[in-house]
Residue frames as a rotation matrix with the C-alpha (Angstrom) as fourth column:
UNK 1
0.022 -0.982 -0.188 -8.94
-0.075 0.186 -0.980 -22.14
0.997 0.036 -0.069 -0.99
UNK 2
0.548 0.183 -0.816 -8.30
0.594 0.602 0.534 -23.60
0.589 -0.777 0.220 2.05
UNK 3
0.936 -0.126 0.329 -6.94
-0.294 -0.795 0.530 -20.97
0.195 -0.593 -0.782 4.87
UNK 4
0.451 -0.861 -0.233 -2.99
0.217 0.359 -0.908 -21.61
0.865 0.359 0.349 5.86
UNK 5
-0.965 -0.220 -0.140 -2.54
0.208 -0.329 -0.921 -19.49
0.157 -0.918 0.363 8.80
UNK 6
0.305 0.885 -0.351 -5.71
0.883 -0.125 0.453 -18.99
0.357 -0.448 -0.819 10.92
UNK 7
0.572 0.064 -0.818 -6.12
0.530 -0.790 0.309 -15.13
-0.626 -0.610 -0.486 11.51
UNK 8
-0.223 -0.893 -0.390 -4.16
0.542 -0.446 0.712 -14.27
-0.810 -0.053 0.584 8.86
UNK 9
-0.200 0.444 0.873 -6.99
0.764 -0.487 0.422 -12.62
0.613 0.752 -0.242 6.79
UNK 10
-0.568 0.075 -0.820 -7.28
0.434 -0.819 -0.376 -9.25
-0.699 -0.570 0.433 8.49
UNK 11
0.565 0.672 -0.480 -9.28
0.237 -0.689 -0.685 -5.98
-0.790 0.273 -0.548 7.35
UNK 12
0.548 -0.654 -0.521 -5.97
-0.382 -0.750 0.540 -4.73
-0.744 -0.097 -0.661 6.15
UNK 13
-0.098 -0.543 -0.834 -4.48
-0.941 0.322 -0.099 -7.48
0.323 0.776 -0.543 3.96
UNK 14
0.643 0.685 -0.342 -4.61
-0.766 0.570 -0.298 -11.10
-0.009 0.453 0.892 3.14
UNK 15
-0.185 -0.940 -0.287 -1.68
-0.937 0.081 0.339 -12.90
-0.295 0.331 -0.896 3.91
UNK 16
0.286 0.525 0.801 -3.60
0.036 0.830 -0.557 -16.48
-0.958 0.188 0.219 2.94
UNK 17
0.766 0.398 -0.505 -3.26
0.008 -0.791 -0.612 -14.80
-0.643 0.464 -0.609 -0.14
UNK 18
0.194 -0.981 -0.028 0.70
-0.981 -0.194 0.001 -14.07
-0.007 0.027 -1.000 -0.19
UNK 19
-0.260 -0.315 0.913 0.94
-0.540 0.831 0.133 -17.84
-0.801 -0.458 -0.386 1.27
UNK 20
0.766 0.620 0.169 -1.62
-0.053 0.323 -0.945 -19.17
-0.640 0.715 0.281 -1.56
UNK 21
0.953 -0.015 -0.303 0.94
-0.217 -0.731 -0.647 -17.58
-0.211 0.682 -0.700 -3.76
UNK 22
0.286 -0.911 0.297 4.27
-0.919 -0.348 -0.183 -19.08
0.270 -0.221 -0.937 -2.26
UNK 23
0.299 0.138 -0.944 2.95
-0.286 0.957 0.050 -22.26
0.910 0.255 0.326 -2.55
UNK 24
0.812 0.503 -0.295 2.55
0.194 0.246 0.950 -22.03
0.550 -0.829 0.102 1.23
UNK 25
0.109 -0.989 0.100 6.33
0.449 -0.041 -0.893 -21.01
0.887 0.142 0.440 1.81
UNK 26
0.810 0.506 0.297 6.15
0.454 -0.861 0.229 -19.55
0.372 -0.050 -0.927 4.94
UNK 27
0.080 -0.896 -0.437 9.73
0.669 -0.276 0.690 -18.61
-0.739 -0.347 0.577 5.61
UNK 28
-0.581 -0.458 0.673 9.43
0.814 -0.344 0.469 -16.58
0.017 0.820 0.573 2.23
UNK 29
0.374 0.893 0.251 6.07
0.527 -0.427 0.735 -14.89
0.763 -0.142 -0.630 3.67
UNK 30
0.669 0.074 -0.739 7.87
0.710 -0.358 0.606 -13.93
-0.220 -0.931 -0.293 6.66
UNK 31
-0.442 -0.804 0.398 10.85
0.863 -0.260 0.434 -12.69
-0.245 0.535 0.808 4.44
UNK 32
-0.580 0.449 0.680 8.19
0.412 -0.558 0.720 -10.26
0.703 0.698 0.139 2.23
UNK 33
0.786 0.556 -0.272 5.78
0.607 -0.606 0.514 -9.65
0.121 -0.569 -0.813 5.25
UNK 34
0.359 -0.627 -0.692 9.55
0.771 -0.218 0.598 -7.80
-0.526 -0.748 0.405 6.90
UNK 35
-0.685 -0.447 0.575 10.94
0.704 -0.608 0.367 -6.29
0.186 0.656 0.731 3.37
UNK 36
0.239 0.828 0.508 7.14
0.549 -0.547 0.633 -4.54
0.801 0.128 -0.585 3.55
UNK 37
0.731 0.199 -0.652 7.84
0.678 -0.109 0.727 -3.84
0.073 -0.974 -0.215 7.16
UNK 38
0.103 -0.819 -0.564 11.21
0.750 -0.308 0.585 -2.09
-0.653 -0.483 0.583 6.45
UNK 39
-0.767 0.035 0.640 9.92
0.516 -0.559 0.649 -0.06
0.381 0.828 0.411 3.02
UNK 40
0.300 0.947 -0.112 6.50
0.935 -0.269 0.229 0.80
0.187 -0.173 -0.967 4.56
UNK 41
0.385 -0.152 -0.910 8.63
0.618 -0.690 0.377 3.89
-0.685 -0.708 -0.172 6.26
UNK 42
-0.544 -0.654 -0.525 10.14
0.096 -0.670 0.736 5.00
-0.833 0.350 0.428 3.42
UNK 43
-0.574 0.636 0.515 7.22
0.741 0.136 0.658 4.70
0.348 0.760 -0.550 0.85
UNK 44
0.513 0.816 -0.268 5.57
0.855 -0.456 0.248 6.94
0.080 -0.356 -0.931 2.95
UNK 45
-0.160 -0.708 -0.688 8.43
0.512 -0.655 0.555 9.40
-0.844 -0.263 0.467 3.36
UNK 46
-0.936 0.047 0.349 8.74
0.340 -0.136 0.930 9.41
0.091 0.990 0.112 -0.64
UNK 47
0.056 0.994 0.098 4.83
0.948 -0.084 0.308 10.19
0.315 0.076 -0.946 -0.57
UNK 48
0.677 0.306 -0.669 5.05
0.527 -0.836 0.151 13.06
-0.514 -0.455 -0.727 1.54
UNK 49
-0.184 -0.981 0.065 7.71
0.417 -0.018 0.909 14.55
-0.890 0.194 0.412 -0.09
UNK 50
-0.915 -0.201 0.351 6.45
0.361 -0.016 0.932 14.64
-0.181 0.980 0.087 -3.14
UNK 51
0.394 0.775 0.494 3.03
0.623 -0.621 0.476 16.55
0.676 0.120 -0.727 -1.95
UNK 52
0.208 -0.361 -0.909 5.19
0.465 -0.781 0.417 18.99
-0.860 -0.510 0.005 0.08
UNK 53
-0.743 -0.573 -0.344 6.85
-0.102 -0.412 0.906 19.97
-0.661 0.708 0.247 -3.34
UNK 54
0.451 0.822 -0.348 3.60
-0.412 -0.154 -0.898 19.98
-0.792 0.548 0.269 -5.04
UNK 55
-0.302 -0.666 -0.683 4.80
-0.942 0.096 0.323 17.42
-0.150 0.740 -0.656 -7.56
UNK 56
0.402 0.798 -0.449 2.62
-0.880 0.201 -0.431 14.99
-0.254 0.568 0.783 -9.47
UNK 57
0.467 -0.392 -0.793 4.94
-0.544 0.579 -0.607 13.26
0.697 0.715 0.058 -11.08
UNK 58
-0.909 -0.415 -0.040 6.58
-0.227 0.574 -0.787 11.90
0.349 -0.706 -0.616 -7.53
UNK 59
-0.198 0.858 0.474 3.32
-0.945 -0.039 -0.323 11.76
-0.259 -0.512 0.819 -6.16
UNK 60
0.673 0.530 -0.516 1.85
-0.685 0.711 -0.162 9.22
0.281 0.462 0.841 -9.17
UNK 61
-0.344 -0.836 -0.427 5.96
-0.335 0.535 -0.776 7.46
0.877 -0.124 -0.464 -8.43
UNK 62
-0.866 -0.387 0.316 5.46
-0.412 0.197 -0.889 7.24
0.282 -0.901 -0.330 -4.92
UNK 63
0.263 0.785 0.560 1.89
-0.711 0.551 -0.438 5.55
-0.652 -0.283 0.703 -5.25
UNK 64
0.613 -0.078 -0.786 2.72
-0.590 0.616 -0.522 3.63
0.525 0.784 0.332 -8.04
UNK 65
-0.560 -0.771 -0.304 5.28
-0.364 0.558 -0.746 2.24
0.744 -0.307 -0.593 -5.44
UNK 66
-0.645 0.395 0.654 2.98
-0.719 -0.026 -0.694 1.74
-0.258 -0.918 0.301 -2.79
UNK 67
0.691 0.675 -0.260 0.35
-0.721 0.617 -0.315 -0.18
-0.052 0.405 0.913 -4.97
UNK 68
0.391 -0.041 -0.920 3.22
-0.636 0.710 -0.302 -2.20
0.665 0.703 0.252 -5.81
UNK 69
-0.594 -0.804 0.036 4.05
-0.486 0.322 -0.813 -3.35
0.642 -0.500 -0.581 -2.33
UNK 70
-0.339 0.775 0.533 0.38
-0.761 0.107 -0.640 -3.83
-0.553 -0.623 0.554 -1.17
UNK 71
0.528 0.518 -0.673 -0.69
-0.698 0.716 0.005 -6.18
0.484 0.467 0.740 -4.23
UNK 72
-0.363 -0.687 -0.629 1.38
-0.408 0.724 -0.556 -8.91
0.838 0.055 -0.544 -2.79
UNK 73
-0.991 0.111 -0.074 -0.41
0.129 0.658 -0.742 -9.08
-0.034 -0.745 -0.667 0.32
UNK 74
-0.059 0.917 0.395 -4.42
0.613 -0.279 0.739 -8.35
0.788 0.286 -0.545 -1.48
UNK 75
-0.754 0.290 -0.589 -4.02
0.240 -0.713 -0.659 -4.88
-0.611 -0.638 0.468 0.82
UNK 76
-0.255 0.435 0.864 -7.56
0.939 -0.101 0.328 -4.04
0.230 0.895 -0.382 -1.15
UNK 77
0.568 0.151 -0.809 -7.86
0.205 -0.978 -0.039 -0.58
-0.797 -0.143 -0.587 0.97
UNK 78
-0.210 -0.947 -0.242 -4.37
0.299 -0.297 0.907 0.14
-0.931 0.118 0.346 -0.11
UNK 79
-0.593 -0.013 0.805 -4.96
0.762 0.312 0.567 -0.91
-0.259 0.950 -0.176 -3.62
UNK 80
0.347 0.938 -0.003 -8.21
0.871 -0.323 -0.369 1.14
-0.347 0.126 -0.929 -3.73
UNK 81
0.450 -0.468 -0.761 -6.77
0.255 -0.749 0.611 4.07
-0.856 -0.469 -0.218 -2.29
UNK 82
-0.272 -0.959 -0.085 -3.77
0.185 -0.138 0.973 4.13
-0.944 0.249 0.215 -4.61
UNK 83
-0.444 0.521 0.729 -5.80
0.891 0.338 0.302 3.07
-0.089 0.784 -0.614 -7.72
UNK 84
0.707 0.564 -0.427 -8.33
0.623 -0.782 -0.001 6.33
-0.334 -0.265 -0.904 -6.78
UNK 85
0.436 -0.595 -0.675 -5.03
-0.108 -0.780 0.617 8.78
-0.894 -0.196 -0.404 -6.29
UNK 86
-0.647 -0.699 0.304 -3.44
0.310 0.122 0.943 7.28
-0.696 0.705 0.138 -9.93
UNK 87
-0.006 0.622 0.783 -6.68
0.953 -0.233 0.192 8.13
0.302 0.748 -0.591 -11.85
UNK 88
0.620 0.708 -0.337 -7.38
0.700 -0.694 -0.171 10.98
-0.355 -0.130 -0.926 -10.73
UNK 89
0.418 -0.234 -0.878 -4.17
-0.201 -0.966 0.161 12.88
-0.886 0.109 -0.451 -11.10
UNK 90
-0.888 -0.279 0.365 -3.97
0.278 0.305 0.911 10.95
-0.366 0.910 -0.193 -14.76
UNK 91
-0.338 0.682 0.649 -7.33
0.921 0.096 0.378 12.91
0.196 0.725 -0.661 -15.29
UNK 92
-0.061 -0.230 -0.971 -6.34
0.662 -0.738 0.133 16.30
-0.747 -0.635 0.197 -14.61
UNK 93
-0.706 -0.639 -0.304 -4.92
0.141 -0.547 0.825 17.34
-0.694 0.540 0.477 -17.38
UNK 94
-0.756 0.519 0.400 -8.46
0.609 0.333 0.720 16.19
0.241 0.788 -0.567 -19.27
UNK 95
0.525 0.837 -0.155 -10.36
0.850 -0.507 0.143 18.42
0.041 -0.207 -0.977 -16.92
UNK 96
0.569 -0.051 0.821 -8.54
0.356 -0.885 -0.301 21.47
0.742 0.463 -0.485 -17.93
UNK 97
0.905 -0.030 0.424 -6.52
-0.389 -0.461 0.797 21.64
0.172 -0.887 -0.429 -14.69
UNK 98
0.213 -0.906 -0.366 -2.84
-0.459 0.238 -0.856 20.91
0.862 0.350 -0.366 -14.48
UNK 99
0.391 0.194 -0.900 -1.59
0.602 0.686 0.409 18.53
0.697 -0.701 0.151 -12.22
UNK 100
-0.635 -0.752 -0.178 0.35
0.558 -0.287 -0.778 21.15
0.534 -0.593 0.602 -10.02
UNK 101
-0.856 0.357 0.373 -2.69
-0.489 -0.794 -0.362 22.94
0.167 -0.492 0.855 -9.30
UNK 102
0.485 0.866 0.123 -4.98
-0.712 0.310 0.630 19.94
0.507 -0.393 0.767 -8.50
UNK 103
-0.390 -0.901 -0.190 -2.55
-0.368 0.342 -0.864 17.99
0.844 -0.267 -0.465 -6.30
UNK 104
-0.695 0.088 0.714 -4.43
-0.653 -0.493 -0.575 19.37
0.301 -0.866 0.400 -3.78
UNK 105
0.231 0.965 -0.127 -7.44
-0.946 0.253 0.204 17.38
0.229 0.073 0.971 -4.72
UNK 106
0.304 0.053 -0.951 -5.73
0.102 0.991 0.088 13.80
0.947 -0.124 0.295 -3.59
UNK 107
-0.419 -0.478 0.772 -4.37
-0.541 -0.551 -0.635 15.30
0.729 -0.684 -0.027 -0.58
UNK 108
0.078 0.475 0.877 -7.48
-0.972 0.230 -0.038 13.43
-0.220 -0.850 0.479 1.71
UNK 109
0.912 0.110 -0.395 -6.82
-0.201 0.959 -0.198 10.01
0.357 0.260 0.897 -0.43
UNK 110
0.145 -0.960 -0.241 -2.92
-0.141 0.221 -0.965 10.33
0.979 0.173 -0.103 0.18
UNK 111
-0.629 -0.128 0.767 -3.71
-0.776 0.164 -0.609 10.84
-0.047 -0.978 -0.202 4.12
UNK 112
0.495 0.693 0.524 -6.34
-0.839 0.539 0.080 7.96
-0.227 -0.479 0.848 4.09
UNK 113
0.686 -0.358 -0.633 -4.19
-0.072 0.833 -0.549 5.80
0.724 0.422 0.546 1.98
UNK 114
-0.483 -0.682 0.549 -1.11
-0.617 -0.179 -0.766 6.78
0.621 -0.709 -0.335 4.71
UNK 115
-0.049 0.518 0.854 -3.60
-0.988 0.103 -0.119 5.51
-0.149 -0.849 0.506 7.45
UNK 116
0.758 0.272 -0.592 -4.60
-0.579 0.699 -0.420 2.64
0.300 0.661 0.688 5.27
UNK 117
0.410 -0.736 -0.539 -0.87
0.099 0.624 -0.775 1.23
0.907 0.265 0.329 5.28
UNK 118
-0.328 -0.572 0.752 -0.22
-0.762 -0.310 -0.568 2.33
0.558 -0.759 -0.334 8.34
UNK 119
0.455 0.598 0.660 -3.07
-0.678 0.713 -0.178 -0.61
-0.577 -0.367 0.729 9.84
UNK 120
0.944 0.328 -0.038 -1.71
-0.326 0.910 -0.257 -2.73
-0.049 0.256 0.966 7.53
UNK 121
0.006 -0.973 -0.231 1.58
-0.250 0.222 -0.943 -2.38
0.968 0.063 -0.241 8.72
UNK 122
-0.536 0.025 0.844 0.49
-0.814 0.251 -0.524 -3.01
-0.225 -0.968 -0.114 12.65
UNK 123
0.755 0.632 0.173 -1.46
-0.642 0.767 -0.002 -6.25
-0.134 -0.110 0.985 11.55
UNK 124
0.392 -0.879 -0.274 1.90
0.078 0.328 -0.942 -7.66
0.917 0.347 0.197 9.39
UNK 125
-0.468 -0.786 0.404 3.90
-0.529 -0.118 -0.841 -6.52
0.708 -0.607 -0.360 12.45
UNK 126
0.048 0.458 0.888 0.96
-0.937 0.330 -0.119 -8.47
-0.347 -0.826 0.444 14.91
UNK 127
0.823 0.372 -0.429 1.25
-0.567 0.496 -0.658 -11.48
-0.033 0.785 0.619 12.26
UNK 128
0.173 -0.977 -0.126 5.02
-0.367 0.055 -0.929 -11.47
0.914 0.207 -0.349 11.93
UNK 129
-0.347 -0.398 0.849 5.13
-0.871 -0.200 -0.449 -11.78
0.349 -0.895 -0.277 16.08
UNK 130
0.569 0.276 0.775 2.85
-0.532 0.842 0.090 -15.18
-0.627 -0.463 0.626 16.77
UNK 131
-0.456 -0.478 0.751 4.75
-0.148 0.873 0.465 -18.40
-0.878 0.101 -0.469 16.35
UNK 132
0.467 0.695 0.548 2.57
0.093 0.577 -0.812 -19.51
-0.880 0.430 0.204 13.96
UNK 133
0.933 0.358 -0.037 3.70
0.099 -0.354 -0.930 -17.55
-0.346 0.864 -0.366 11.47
């Protein structure tokens, strides 16, 4: 597939990708790159939140939201990340360990995934700023 925006494959996400996808739209790319830009803070809020209160069930919510704002732009850290932090605490309960007392154990994916979106919210926001785009 031919490239659309030059530079607009980063480490972080794919927005060739998003464009590919939008049938090159890129007033609708800039639209979705911003919605990302104005949820990124509060997806992450919801995250923390929900491993302060030692609670699984927001936890798996508040990745399950996160995965679903990163697939749009192939964020494959993100994706990883998130993907990693949903299996695992959906294979607690199989290793004899409730999820309230292994929470703990995604704790270094939830900060790397945090980091993760955090880079792939300063590319989008370095993306979002050149004419080009």
């Amino acid at each position: 597939m031919a490239h659309l925006v030059d530079g607009a494959d980063s480490a972080s996400c794919n927005l060739n990708y998003l464009l590919g996808n939008l049938g090159g739209n890129l007033g609708a790319a800039k639209r979705l790159v911003s919605l990302y830009l104005e949820n990124h803070p509060v997806l992450l809020h919801a995250l923390d939140v929900a491993l302060q209160r030692n609670d699984p069930k927001a936890v798996r919510q508040a990745v399950h939201d996160i995965r679903g704002s990163c697939v749009i732009f192939s964020a494959h850290t993100c994706l990883e990340l998130a993907k990693k932090i949903e299996d695992g605490l959906r294979q607690l309960p199989e290793q004899g360990v409730t999820a309230e007392h292994g929470i703990g154990a995604c704790f270094e994916e939830c900060a790397a995934l945090t980091v993760a979106m955090d880079e792939m919210a300063e590319e989008l926001r370095s993306l979002l700023s050149r004419e080009s785009i």
